[in-house]
BANU-626889 format. One record per atom (N, C-alpha, C): x negated, y negated, z negated; atom name; residue in one letter; residue number from 1. Coordinates in nm, 4 decimals. Layout:
residues N
(rec (X,Y,Z),"CA","A",NUM)
...
This chain:
residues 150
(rec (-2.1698,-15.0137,-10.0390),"N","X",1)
(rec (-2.2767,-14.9354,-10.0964),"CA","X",1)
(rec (-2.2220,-14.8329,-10.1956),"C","X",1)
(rec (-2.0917,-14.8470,-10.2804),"N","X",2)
(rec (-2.0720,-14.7617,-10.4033),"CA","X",2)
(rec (-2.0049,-14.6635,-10.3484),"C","X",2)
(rec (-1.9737,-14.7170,-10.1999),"N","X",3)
(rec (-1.8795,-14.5808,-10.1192),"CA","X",3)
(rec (-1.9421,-14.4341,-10.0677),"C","X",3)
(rec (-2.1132,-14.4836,-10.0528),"N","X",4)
(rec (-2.1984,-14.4032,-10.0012),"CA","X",4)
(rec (-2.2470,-14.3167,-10.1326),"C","X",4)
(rec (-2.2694,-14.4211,-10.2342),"N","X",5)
(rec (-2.3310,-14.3509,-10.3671),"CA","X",5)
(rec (-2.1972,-14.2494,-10.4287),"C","X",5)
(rec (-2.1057,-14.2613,-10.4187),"N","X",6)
(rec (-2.0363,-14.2277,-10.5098),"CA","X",6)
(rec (-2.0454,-14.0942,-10.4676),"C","X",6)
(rec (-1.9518,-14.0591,-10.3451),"N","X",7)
(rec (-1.9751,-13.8922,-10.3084),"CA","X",7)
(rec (-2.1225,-13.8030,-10.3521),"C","X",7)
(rec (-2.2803,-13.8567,-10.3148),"N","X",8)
(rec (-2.3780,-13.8286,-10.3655),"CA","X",8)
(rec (-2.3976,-13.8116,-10.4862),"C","X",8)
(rec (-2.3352,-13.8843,-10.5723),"N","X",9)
(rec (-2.3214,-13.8707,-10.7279),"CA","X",9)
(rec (-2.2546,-13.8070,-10.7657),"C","X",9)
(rec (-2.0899,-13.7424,-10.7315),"N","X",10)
(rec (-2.0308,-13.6696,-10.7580),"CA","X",10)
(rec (-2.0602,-13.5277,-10.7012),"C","X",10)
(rec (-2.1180,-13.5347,-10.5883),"N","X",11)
(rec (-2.2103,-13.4248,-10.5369),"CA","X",11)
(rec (-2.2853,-13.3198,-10.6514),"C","X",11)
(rec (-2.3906,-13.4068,-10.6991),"N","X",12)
(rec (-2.4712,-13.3704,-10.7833),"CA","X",12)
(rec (-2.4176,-13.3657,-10.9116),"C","X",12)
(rec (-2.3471,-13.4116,-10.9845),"N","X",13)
(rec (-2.2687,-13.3970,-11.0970),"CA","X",13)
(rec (-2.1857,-13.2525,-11.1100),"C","X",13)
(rec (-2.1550,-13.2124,-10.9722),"N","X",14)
(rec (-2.0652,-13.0822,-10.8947),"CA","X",14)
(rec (-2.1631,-12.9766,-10.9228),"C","X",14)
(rec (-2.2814,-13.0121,-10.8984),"N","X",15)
(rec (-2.3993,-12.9379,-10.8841),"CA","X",15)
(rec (-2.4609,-12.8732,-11.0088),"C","X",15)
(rec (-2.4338,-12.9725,-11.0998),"N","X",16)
(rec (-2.5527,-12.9621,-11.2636),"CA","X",16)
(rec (-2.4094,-12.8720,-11.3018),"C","X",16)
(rec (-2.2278,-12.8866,-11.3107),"N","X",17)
(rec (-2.1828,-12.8210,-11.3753),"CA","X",17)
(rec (-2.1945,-12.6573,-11.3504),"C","X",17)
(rec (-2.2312,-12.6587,-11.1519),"N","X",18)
(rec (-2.2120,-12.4960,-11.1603),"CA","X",18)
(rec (-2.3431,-12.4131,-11.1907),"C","X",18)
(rec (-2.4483,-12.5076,-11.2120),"N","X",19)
(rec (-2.5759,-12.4210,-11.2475),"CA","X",19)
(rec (-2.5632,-12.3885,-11.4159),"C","X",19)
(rec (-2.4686,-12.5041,-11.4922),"N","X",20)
(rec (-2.4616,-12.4898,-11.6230),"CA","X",20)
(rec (-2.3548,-12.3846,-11.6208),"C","X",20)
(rec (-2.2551,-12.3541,-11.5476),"N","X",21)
(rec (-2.1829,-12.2422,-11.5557),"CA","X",21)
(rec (-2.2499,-12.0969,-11.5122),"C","X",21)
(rec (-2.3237,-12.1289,-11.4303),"N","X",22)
(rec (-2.4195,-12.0003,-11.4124),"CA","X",22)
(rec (-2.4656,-11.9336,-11.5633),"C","X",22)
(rec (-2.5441,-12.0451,-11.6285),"N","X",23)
(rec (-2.6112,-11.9992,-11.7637),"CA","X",23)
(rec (-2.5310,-11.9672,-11.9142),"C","X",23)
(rec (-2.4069,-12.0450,-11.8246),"N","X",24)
(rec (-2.3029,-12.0321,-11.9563),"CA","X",24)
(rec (-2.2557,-11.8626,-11.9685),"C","X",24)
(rec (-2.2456,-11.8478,-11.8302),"N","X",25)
(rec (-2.1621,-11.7039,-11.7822),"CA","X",25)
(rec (-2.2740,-11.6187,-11.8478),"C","X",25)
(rec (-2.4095,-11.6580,-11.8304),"N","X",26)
(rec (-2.5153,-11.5396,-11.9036),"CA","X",26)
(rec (-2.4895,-11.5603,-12.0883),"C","X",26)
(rec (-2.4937,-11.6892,-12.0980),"N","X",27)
(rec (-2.4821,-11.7231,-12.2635),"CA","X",27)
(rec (-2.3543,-11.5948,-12.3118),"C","X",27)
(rec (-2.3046,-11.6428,-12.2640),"N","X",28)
(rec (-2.1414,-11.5604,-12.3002),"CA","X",28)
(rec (-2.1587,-11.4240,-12.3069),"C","X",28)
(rec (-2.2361,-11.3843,-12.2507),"N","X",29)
(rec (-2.2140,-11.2356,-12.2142),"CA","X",29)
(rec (-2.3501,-11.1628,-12.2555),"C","X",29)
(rec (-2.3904,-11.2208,-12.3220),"N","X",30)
(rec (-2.5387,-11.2046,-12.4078),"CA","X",30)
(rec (-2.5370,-11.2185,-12.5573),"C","X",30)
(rec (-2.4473,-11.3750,-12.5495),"N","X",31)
(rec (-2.4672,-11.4178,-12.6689),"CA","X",31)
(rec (-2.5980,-11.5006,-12.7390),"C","X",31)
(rec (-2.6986,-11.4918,-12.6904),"N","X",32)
(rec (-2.8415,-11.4955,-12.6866),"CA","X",32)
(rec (-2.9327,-11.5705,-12.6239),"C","X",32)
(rec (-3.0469,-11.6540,-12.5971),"N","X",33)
(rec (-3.0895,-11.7251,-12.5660),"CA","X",33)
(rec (-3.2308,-11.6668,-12.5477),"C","X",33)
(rec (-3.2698,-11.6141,-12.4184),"N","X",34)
(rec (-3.4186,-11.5873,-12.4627),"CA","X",34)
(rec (-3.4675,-11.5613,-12.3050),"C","X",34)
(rec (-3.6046,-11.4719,-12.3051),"N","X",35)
(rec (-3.6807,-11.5070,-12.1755),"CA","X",35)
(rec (-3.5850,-11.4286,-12.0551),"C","X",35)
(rec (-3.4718,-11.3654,-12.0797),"N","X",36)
(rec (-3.3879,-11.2936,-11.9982),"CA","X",36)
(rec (-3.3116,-11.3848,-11.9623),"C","X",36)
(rec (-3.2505,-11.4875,-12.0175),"N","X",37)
(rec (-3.1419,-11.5910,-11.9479),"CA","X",37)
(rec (-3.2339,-11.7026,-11.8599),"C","X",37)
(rec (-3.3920,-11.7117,-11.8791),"N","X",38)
(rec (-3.4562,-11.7968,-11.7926),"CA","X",38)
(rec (-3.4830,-11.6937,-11.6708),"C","X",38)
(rec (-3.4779,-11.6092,-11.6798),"N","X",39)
(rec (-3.5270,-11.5472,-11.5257),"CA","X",39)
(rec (-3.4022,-11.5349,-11.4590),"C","X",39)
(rec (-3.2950,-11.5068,-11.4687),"N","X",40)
(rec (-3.1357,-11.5266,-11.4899),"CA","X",40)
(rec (-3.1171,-11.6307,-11.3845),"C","X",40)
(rec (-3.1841,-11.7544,-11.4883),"N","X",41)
(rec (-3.1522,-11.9206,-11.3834),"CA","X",41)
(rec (-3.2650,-11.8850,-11.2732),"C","X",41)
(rec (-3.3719,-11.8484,-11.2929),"N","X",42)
(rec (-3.4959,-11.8609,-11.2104),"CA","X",42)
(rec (-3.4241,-11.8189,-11.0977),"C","X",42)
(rec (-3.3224,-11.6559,-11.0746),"N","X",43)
(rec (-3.2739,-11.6059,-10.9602),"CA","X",43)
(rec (-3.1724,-11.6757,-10.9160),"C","X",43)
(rec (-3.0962,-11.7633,-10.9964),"N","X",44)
(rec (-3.0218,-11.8397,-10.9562),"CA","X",44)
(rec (-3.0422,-11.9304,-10.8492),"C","X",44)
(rec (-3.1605,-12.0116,-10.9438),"N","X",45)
(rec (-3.1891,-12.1221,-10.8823),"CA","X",45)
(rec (-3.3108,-12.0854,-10.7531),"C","X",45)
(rec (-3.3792,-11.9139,-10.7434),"N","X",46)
(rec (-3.4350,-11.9171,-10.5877),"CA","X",46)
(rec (-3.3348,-11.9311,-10.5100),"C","X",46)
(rec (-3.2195,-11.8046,-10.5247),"N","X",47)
(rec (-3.0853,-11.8507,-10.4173),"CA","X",47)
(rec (-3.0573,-11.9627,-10.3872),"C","X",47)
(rec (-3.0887,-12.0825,-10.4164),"N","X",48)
(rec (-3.0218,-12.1639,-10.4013),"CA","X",48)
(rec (-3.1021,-12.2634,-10.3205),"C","X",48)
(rec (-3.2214,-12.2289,-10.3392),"N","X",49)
(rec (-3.3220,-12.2853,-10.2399),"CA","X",49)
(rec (-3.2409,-12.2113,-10.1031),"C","X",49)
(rec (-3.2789,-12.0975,-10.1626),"N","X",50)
(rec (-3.2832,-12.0106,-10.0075),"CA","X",50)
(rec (-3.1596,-12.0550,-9.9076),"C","X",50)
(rec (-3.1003,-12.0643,-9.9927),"N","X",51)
(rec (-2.8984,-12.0976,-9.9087),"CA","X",51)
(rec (-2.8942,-12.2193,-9.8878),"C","X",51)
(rec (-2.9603,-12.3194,-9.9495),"N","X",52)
(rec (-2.9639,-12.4413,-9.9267),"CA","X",52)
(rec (-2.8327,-12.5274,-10.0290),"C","X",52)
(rec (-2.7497,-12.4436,-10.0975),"N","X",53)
(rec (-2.6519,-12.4797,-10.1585),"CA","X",53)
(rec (-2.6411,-12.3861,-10.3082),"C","X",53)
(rec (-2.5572,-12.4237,-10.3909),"N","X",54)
(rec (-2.5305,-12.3452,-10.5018),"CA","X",54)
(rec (-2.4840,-12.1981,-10.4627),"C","X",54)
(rec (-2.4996,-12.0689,-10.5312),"N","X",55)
(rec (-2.4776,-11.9382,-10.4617),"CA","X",55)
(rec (-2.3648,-11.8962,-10.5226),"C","X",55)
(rec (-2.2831,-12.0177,-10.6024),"N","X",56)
(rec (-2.1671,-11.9590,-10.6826),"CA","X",56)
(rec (-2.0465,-11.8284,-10.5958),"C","X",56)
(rec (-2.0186,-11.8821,-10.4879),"N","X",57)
(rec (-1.9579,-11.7913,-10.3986),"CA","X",57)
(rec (-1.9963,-11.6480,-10.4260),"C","X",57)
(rec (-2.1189,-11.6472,-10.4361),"N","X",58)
(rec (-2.1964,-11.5104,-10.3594),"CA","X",58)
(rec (-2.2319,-11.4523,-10.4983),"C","X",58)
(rec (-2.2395,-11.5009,-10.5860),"N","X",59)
(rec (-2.2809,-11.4605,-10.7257),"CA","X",59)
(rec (-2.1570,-11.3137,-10.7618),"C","X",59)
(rec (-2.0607,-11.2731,-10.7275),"N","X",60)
(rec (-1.9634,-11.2319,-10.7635),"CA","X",60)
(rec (-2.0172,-11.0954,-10.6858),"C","X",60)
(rec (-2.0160,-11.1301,-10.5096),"N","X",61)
(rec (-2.0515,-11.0488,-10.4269),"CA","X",61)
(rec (-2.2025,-10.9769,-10.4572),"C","X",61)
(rec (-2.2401,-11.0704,-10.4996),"N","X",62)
(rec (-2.4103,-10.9992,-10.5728),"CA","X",62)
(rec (-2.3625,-10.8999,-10.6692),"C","X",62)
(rec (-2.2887,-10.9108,-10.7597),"N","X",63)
(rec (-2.2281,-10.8464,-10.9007),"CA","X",63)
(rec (-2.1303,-10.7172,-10.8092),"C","X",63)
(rec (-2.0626,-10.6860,-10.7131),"N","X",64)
(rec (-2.0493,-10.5833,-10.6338),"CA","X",64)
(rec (-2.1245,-10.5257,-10.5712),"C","X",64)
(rec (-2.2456,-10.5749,-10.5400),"N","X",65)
(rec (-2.3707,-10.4890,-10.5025),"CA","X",65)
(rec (-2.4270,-10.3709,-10.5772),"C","X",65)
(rec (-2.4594,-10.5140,-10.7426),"N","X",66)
(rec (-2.5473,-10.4138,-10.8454),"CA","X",66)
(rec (-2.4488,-10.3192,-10.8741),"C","X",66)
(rec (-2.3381,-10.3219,-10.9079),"N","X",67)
(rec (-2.2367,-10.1896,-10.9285),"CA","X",67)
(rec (-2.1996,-10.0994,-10.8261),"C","X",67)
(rec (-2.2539,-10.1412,-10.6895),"N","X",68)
(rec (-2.1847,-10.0801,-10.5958),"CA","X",68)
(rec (-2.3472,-9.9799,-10.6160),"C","X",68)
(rec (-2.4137,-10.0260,-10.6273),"N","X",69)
(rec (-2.5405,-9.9663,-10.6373),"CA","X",69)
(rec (-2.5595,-9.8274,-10.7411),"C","X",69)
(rec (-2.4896,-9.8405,-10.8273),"N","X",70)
(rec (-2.4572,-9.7233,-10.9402),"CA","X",70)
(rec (-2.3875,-9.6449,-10.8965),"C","X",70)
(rec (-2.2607,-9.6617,-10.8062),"N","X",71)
(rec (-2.1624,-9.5316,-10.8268),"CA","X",71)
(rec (-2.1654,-9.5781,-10.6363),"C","X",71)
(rec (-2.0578,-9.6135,-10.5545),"N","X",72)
(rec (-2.0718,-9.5908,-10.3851),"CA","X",72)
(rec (-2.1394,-9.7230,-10.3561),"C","X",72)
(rec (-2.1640,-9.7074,-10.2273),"N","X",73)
(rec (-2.2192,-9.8559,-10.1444),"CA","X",73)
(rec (-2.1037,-9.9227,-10.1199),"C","X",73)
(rec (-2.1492,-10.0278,-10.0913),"N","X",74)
(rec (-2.0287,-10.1338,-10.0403),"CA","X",74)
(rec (-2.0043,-10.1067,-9.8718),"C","X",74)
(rec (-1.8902,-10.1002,-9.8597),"N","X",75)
(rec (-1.8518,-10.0620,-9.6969),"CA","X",75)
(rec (-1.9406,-10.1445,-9.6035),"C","X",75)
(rec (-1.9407,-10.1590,-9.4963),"N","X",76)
(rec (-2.0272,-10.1775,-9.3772),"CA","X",76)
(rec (-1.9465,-10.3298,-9.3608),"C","X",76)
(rec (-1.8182,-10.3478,-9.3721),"N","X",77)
(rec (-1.7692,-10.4310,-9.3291),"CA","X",77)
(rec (-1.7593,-10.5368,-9.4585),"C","X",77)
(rec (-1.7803,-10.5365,-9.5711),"N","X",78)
(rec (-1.8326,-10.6055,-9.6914),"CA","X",78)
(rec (-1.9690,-10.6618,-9.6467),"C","X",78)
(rec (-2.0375,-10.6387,-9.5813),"N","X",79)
(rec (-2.1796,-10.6267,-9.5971),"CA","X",79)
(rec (-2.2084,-10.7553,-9.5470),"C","X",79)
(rec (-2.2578,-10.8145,-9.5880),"N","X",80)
(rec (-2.3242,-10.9836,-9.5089),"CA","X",80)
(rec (-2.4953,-10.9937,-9.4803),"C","X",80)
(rec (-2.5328,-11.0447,-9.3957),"N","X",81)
(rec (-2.6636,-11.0082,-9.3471),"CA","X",81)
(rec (-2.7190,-11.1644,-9.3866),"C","X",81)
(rec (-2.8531,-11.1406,-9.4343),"N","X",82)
(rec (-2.9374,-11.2167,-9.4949),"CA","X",82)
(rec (-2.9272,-11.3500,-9.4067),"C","X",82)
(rec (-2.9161,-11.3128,-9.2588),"N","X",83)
(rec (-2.9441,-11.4953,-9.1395),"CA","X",83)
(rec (-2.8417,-11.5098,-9.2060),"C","X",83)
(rec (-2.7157,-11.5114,-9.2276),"N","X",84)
(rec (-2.5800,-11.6035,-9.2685),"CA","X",84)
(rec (-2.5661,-11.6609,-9.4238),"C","X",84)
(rec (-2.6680,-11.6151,-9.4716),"N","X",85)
(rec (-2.6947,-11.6836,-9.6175),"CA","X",85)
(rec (-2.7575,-11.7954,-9.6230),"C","X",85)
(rec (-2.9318,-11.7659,-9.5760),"N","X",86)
(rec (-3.0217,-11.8627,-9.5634),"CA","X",86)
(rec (-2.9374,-12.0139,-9.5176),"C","X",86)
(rec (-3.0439,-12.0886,-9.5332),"N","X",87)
(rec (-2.9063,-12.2470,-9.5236),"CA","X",87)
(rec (-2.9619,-12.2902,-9.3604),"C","X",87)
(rec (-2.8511,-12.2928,-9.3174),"N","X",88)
(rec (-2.8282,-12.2975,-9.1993),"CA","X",88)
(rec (-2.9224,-12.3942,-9.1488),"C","X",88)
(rec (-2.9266,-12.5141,-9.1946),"N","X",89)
(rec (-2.9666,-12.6361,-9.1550),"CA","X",89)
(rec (-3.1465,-12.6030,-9.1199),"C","X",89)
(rec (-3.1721,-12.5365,-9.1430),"N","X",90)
(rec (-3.2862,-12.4646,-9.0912),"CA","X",90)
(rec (-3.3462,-12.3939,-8.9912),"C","X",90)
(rec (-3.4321,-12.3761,-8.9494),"N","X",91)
(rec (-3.4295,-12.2835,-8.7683),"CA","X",91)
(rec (-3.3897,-12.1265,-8.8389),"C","X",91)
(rec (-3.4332,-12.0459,-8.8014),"N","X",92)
(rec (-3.4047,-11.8858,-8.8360),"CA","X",92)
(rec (-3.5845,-11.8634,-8.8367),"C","X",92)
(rec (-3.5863,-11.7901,-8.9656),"N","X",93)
(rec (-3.7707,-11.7788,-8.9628),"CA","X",93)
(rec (-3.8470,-11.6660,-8.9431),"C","X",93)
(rec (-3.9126,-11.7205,-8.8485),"N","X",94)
(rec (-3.9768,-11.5680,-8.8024),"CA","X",94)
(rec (-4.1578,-11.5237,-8.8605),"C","X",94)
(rec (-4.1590,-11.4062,-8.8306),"N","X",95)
(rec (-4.3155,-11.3717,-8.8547),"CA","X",95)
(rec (-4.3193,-11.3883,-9.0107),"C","X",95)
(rec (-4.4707,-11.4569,-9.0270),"N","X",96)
(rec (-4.4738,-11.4714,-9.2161),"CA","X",96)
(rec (-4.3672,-11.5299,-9.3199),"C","X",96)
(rec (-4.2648,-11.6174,-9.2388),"N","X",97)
(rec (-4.1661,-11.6871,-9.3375),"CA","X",97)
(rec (-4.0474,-11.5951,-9.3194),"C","X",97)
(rec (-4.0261,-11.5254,-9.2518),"N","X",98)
(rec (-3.9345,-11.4293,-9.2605),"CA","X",98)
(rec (-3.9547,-11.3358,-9.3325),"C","X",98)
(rec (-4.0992,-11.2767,-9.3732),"N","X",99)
(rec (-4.1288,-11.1944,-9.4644),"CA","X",99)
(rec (-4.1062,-11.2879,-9.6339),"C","X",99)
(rec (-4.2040,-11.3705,-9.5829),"N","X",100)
(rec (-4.1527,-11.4538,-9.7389),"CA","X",100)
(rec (-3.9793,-11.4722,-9.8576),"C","X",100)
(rec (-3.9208,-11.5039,-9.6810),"N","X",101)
(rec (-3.7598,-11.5147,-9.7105),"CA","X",101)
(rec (-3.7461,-11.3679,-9.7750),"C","X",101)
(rec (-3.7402,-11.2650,-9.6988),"N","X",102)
(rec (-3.6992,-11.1111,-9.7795),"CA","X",102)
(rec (-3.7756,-11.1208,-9.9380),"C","X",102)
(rec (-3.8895,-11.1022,-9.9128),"N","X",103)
(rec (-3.9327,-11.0563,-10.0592),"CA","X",103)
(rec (-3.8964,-11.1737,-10.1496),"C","X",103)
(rec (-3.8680,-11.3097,-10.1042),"N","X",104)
(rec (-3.8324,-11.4160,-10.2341),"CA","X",104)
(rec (-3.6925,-11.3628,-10.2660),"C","X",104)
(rec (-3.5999,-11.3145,-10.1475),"N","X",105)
(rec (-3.4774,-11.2896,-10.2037),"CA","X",105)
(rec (-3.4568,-11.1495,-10.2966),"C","X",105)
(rec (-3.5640,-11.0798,-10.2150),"N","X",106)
(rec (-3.5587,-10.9280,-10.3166),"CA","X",106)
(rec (-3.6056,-10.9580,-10.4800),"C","X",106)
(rec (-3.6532,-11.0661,-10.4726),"N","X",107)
(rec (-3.7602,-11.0740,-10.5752),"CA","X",107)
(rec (-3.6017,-11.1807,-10.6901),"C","X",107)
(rec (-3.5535,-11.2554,-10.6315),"N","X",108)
(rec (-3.4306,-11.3245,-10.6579),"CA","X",108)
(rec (-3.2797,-11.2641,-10.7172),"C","X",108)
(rec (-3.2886,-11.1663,-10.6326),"N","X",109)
(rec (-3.1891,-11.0277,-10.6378),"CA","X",109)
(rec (-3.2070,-10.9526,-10.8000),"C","X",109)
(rec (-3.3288,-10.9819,-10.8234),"N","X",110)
(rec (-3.3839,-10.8663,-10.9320),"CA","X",110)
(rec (-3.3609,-10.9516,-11.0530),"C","X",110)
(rec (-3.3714,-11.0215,-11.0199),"N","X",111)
(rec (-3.3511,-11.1296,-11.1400),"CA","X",111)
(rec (-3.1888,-11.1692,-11.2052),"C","X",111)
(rec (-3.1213,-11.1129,-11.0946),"N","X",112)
(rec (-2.9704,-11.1326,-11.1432),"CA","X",112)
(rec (-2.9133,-11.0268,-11.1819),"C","X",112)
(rec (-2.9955,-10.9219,-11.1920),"N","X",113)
(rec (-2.9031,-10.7855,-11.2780),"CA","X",113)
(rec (-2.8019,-10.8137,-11.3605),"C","X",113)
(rec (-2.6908,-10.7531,-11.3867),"N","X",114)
(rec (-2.6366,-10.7955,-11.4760),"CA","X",114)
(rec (-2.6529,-10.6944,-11.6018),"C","X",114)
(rec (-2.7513,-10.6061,-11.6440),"N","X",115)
(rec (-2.8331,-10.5650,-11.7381),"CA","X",115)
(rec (-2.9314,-10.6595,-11.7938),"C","X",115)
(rec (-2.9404,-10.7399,-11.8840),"N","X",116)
(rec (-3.1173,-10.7759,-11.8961),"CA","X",116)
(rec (-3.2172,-10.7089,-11.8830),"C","X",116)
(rec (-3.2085,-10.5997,-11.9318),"N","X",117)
(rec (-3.2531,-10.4836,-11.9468),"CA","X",117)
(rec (-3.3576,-10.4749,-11.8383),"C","X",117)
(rec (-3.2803,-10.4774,-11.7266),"N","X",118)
(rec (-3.3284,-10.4091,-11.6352),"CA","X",118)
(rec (-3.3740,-10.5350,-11.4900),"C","X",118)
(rec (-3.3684,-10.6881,-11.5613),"N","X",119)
(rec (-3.4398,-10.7445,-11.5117),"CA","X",119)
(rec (-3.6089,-10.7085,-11.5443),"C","X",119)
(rec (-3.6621,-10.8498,-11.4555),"N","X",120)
(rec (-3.8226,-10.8536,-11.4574),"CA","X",120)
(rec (-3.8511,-10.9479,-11.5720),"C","X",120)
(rec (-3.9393,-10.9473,-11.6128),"N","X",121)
(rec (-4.0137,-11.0358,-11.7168),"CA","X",121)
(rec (-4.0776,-11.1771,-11.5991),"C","X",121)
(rec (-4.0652,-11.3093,-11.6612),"N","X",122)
(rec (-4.1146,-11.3993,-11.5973),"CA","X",122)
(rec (-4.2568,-11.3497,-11.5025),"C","X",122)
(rec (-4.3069,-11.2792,-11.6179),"N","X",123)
(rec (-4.4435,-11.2642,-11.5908),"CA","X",123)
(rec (-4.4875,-11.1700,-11.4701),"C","X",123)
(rec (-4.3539,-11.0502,-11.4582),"N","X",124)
(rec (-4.3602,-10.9508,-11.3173),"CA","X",124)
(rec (-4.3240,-11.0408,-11.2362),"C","X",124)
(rec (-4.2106,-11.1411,-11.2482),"N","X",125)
(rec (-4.1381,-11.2340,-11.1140),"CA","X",125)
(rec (-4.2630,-11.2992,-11.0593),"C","X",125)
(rec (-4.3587,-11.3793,-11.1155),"N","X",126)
(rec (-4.4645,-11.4134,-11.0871),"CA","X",126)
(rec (-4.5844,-11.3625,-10.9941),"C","X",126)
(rec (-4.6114,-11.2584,-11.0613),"N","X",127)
(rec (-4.6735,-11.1675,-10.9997),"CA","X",127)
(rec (-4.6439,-11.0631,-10.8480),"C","X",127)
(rec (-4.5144,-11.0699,-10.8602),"N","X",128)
(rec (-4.4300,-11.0255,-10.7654),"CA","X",128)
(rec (-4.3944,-11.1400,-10.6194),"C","X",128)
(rec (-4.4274,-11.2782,-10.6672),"N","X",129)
(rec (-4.4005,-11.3835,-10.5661),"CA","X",129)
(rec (-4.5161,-11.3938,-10.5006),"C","X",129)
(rec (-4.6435,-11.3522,-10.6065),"N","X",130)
(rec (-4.8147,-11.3946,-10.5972),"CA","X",130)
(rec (-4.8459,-11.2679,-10.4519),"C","X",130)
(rec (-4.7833,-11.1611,-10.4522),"N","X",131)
(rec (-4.7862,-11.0701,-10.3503),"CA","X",131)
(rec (-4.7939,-11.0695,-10.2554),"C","X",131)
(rec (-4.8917,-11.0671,-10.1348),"N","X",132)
(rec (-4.8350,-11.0623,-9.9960),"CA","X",132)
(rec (-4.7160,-10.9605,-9.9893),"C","X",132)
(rec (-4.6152,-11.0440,-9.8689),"N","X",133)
(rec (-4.5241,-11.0097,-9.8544),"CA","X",133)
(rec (-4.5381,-10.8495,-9.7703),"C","X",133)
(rec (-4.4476,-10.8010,-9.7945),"N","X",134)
(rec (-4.4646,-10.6351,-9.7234),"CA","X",134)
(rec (-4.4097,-10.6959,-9.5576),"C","X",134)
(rec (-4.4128,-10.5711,-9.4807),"N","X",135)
(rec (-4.3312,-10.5812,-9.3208),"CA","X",135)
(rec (-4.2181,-10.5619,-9.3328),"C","X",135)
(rec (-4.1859,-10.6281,-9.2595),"N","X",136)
(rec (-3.9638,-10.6158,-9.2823),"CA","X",136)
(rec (-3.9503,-10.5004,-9.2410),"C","X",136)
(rec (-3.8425,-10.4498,-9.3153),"N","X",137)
(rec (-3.7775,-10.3015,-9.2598),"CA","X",137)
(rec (-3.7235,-10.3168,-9.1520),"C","X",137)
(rec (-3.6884,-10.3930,-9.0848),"N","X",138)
(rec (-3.5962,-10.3889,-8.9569),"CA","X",138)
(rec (-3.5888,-10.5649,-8.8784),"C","X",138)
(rec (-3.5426,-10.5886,-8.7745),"N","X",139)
(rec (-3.5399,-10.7113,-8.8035),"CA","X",139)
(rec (-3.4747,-10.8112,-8.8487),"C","X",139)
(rec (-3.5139,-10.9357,-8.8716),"N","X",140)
(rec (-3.4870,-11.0273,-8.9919),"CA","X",140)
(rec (-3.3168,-11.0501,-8.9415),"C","X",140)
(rec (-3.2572,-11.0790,-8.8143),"N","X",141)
(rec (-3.1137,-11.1167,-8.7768),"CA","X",141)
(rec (-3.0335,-11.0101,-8.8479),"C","X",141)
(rec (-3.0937,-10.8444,-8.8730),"N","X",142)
(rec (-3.0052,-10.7299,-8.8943),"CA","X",142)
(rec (-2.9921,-10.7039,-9.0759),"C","X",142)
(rec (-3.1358,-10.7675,-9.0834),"N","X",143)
(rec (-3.1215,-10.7106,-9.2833),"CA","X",143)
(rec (-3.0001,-10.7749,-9.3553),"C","X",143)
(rec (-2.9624,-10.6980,-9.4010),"N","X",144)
(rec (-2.8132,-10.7006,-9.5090),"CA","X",144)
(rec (-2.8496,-10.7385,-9.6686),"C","X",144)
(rec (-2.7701,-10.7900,-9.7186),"N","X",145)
(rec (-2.8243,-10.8088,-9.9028),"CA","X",145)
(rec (-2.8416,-10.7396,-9.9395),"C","X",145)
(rec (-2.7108,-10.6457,-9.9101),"N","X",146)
(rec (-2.7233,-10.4912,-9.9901),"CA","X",146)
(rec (-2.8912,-10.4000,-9.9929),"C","X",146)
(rec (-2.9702,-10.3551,-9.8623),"N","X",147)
(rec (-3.0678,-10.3527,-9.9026),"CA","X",147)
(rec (-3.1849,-10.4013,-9.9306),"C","X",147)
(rec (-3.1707,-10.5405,-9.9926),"N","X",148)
(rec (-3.2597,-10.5733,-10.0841),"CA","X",148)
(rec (-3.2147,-10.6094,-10.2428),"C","X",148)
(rec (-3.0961,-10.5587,-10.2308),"N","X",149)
(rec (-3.0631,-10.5428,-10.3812),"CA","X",149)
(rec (-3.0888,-10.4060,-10.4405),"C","X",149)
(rec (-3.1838,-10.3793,-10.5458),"N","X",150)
(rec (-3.1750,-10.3014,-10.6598),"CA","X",150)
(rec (-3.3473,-10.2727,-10.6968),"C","X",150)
């Protein structure tokens, strides 16, 4: 029995340090504690629904987006498309949950600026989830992160 628990426990122990490193990385670089480092985790922690796993990987590649977004795009061959994120263990979602998936991630995306500034207030993220979802720009196998980041 302690053979089965143990990996599960160390699993999740794996788990609480990289979400606390998520918030640490905002602490640090803020200095500050306020409604900008909760929307921060909030985008964290939608990714992570969405992927089915922690987004530590991708957190970096997100942070080449928002900058790639200021001065050039990120090449074509950088580019990773939204089906290879979502967590696999799932079918591929079509019609209304495919719309849902885009706008939760656009809505997820916005939340990880690395400006506070220029995040959303809890209160827009809210309001912004409360939304029917718009029509996908293209279809759901082809959309890229890149445009639903900014």
């Amino acid at each position: 029995m302690s053979s089965f628990l143990l990996p599960r426990i160390i699993h999740s122990i794996i788990e609480i340090v990289q979400i606390s490193i998520s918030f640490v990385a905002e602490l640090a670089y803020r200095r500050r504690v306020d409604g900008k480092c909760d929307v921060y985790s909030f985008g964290v922690l939608t990714i992570e629904v969405i992927m089915g796993k922690h987004p530590g990987d991708l957190l970096p590649y997100l942070s080449s987006l928002a900058s790639a977004s200021t001065s050039t795009s990120v090449s074509n061959d950088r580019q990773i498309l939204l089906k290879d994120v979502i967590d696999q263990r799932l079918s591929q979602p079509v019609n209304q949950a495919a719309k849902d998936i885009v706008s939760s991630t656009k809505v997820a995306f916005s939340c990880l600026k690395g400006d506070p500034q220029l995040r959303p207030t809890m209160q827009q993220v809210v309001q912004a989830l409360s939304r029917q979802s718009l029509p996908l720009p293209s279809s759901f196998s082809t959309i890229k992160l890149g445009e639903l980041f900014g």
